[in-house]
N, C-alpha and C positions, 0 to 999 in steps of 0.2 A: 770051222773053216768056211763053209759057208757063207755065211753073212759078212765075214772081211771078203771073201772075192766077188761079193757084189758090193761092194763098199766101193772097190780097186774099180771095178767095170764104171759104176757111175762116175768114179771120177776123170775115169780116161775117154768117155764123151763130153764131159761139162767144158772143155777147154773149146769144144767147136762153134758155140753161141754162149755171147758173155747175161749172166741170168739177168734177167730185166729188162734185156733192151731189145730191140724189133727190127729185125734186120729187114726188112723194105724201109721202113723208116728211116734206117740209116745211113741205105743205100741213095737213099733221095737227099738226106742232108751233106751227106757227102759228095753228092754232086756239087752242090749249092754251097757249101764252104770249101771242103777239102781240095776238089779234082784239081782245081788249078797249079797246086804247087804238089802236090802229091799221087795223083794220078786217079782216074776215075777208081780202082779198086783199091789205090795205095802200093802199086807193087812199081809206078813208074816216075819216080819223082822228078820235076820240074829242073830242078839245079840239085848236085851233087851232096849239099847241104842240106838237103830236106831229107826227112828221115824216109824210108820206108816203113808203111804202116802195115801194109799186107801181112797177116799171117802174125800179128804182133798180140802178145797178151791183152787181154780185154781188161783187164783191172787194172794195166800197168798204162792204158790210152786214157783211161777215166781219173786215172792220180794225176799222169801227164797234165790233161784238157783243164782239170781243176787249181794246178798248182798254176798255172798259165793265167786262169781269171781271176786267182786271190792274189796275184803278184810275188806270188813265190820263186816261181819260175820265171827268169827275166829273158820276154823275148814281144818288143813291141806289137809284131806285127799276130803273134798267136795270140797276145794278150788280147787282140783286137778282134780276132773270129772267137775265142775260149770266150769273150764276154756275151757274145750274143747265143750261148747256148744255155739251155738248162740244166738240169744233173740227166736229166729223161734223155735231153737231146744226145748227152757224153754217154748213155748208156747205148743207148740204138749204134751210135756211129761205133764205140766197141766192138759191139754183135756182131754189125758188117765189117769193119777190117779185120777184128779176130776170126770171122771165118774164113777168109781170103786166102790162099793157097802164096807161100812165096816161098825162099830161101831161107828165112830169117832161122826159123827153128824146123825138127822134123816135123810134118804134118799128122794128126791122127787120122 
């Protein structure tokens, strides 16, 4: 029993920083692309259309960011900051809005 309830425990912190990416890093990229239409932590977006990032799964912003720069996702203007990122860059900005406290889900 042991070793499943540190199994349980690790995984119920791993949701608070997404693995590999750098949250000052992210926090500064996110200045630099995101704030404007998303809000500097992602909890206050610009117009009613813009998603709320805060608090948003980290794997689910780095598939987002990815499908946006290989044109999967059709949305001119993401398609247009998603290209000027890395995969490093989509991993940091994760880190930082996945830690980000909001509504979206329960926080741990």
């Amino acid at each position: 029993m042991r070793p499943a309830f540190l199994v349980v425990l690790a995984l119920a912190f791993a949701g608070s920083a997404f693995a590999g990416g750098n949250l000052e890093k992210g926090k500064i990229k996110a200045a630099e692309v995101c704030a404007a239409c998303h809000g500097a932590d992602g909890s206050k977006p610009a117009a009613p259309e813009n998603p709320i990032l805060a608090g948003q799964y980290g794997d689910y912003i780095v598939k987002a960011l990815t499908d946006y720069k290989s044109g999967k996702r059709a949305n001119p203007v993401m398609k247009a900051f998603a290209d000027q990122l890395s995969k490093q860059d989509m991993q940091d900005l994760a880190a930082w809005f996945s830690s980000q406290h909001s509504s979206l889900h329960f926080q741990r």
